[in-house]
Every structure is written in C-alpha cells, then in structure tokens.
N, C-alpha and C positions, 0 to 999 in steps of 0.2 A: 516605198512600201516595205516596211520591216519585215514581213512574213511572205514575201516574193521567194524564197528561197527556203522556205519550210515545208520539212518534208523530202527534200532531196539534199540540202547539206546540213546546215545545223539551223535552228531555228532563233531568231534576234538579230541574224546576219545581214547588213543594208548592203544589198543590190546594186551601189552604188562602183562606178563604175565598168560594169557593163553595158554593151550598146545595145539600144535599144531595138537596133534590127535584129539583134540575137533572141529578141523575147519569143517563146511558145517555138525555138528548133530544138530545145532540149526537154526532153521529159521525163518526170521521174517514174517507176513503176518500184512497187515493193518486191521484197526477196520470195521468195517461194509461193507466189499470190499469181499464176497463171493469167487470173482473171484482172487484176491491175496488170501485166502486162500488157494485155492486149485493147486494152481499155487505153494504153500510152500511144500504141501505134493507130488507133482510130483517131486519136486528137495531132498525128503526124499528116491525118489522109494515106498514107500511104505511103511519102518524102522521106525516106526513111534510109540514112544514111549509114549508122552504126549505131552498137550496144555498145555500151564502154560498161564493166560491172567486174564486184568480185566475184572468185567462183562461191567465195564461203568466206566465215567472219566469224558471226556466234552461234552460227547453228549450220547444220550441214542441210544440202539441198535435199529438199522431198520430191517425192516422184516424178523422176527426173527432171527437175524443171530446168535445170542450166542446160541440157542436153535440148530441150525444148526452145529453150531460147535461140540457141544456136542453130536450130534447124531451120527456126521462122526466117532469119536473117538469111540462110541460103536460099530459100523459097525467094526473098524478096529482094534479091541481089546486093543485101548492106555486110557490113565489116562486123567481125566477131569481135570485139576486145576487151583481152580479159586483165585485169589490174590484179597482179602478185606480189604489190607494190608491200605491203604487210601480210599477205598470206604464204609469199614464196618462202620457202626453206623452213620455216617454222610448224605448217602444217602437211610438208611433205617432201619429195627430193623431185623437182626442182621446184616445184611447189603445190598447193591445193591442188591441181590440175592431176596428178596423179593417183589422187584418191578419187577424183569426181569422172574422170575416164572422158571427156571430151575436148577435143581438139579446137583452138580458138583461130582467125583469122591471127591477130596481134596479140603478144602478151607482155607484159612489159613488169621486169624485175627493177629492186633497187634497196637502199638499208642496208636490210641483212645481210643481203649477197656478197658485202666486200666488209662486214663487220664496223661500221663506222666509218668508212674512207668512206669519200664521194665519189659514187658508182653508183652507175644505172643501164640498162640492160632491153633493149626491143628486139622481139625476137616475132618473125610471122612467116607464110605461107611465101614466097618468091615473087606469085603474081602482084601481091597487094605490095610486100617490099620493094618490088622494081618498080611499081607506079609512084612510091613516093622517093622516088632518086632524083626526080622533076624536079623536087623542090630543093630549096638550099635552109641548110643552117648552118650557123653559126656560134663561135663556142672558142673562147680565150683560152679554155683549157684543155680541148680536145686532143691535145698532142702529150697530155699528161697521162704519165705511165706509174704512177700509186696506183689510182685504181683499178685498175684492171689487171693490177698483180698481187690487190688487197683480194680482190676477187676470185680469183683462180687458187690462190691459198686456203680461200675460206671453201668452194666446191672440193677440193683436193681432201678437206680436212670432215667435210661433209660426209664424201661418200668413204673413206678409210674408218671413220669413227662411227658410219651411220647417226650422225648426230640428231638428225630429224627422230627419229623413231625413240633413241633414247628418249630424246625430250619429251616425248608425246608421254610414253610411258611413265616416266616422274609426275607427267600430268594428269596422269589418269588416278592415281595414287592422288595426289595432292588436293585434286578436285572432290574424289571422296570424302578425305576427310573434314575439307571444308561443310561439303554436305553435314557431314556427321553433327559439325559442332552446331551449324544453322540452327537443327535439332534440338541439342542440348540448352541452348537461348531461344526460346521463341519469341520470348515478348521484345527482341534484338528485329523482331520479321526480317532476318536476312534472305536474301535471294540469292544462289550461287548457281550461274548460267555461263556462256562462254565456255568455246573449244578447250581439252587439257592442257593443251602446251600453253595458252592465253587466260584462264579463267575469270570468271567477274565476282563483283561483290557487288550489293545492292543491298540498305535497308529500307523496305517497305511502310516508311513511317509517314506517307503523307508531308504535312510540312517541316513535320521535324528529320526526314529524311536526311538536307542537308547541312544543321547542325549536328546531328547522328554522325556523319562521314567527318565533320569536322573532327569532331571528340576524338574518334577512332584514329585517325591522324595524328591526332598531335600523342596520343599517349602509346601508339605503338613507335614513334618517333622516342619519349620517355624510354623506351624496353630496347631502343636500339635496330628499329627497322623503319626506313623510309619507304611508305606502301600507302597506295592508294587502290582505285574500287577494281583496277586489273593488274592480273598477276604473271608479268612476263616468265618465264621457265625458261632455264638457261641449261648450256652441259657444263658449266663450269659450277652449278650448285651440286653439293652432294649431299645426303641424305639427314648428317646433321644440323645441313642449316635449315631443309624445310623440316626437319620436325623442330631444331627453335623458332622457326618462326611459327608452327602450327602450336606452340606453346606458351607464346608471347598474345597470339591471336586469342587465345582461349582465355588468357589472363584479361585482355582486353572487354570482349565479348560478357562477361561476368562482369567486369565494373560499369559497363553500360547497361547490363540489364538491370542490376540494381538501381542505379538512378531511371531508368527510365519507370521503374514498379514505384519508385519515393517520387517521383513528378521533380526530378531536378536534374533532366540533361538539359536543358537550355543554358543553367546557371554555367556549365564549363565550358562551353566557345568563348573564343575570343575572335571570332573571324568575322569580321562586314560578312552581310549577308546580302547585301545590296547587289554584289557582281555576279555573275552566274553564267556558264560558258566562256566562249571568247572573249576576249576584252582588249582595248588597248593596257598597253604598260605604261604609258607615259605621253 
C-alpha cells in the first residue's frame, strides 16, 4: 500500500519492508492539533509506550501544546522523546527545548552539533537511561574521537559567539524581506513561512507550482546562488551576501512574474516532471 505511510513520513513512500507486526504501534498525530493527539492515543487503547516528536519545525507550539503532550505521557507512565535532530543549535542553545521551556524524558542531538563530523548525542532523565543499559549496541566506530571533539568545538564556539541568537536574528531580517518582495510579485503567489534561522519559500501556483521552483532554480543558479524552497542561515553569512542574494532573488521573482502574466513559464523548465519527492537514483 503506497499511502500506508502518508501523513506521518512523506507520502509515495512503500511500506515495504517493515513488519508486519509493527503495523497500527505507531501513530501519527499532527503538530499543535490537541485534538489529533489524543485522537492517536484512543487508536493505541491506552498501550502507549512513547512520543517520539520535534519540539518545533515551521511554526512554534500554540497553547502550550508540547507541554501538553508531555504531561499526557507522565499521567500515562510512557517516554517523552524529543528529536533536536534539526531543531538543536539552530533554533536555540542547546536547542528548540530552550525556547519551548519543557523538559523531555530522551532528547536526542545530531548534525549540527559537531558541524559535519559524524556525531550524535542521547541525552535523558537517569531512570529511563539506566533502563536502557540492559541493552547492548553496537558500533565499529564507537571508539572514534572526531566526533566528539568536532562537537565540543562547535558547543564551545556556540556559546563564546552566541551563535544561535545571531543566526536567529539575521533571520528575522531576512524573513522580512522575503515577506516584503512576496509582495511586490504577487502574481509569483509566493508563500514565505518557516522559523528565521530556517525560512521557506513556496509558490502558490497549483500545478504550475512545481515548474515555478523549477525556473527559480535554475536561474538563480544563472546569478550565482544554489537555493532551493528553504533557506539555511549560517554565522558565517554576513550581511552582503544576504542582501546579494535578496537582490538576485528580486531579479529572479520579476522575470518569473513576467512569464507567468505572458502565459510562458512552462516554456523554461527543462526538468521531468515525472519524479516528485523521494526517489531512487539509480
């Protein structure tokens, strides 16, 4: 079944091998939707073992709902676990968790934390970490010392630079003025959503949407910037490369609104449109 897994990872994804005993112990619920929460735990009965979720992505939680979630889970004796996996360091110091003010059973870093090196990071409560000492892993590189000295450079360099916060900041500027130029193209219907430090891009064109991102690609590619619909924000950018790139972006946005008002964006893809999401490569 192609759509066994829509809605909770990406949708087109075959199911294919997982077991089949594992079907209906995972469930998805949506982000700030109380009411899809709890709506996952009536289809668990009750067997309810742990949340696995981020604290935050593209939108920050609404009334309190991660705080919510985490309470359910003490009421019902399961595991908090929060995934910092892309939200640590970039949306905070040590991550998301320090903007959202709640305490998870397990939280698990990785990425960013050691800048590229392979590094990852489980950090939880004592009770739950001594229960998992039972088990055993295993791991050919465990005794490898990069990462956890690419790590502790990158924390070291975190908190002396406040690097989170700058980044955020750049991003709250940057996200503006994407807003601004949305604006100034509308017949572009661009959408610009996602947290500062991460921002999105989206145009709202139906099915020319993803000939639209096509075009946009390849010709700010032309202007010297490889970008796509999200906009990582780094502390290594400084101020003149996002206003050329916010000037390359505005050049772009204007020759797409003009084809789109002449009825000839279609004519500038060169891309299959056949693929869409994941795919294999070969």
């Amino acid at each position: 079944d192609s759509t066994a897994l829509d809605g909770h990872l990406i949708p087109g994804l075959s199911p294919t091998g997982v077991p089949r005993e594992l079907k209906d112990t995972s469930v998805p619920f949506m982000y700030n939707d109380m009411e899809s929460f709890e709506n996952a735990l009536k289809k668990l009965g009750g067997n309810l073992a742990a949340v696995v979720m981020e604290p935050m992505r593209s939108q920050f939680p609404e009334d309190d709902f991660v705080a919510k979630v985490a309470a359910r889970c003490r009421e019902s004796g399961a595991v908090f676990i929060v995934d910092e996996i892309t939200s640590g360091l970039r949306y905070g110091f040590p991550g998301a968790l320090s903007k959202v003010g709640v305490d998870p059973d397990i939280v698990v870093y990785a990425k960013a934390m050691s800048n590229g090196f392979p590094f990852a990071a489980i950090i939880g409560r004592e009770q739950v970490m001594t229960d998992a000492e039972a088990s055993f892993i295993s791991s050919s590189y465990w005794t490898d010392g990069v990462g956890p000295a690419a790590a502790l450079a990158v924390l070291e360099k975190m908190q002396r630079l406040n690097v989170q916060e700058v980044v955020w900041n750049k991003g709250v500027k940057f996200k503006k003025a994407l807003q601004e130029l949305a604006m100034r193209y509308p017949a572009c219907k661009l959408l610009v959503a996602g947290m500062p430090a991460s921002p999105t891009l989206a145009f709202q064109l139906g099915e020319l949407s993803s000939v639209t991102k096509n075009v946009y690609i390849k010709k700010m590619l032309e202007k010297g910037f490889l970008v796509s619909s999200i906009f990582y924000l780094m502390y290594a950018h400084k101020e003149h490369h996002i206003e050329q790139a916010l000037q390359a972006l505005e050049r772009v946005f204007a020759e797409i609104e003009e084809m789109i008002i002449k009825g000839k964006l279609s004519q500038e893809s060169e891309v299959d449109e056949t693929h869409k999401g994941f795919a294999r490569l070969a």
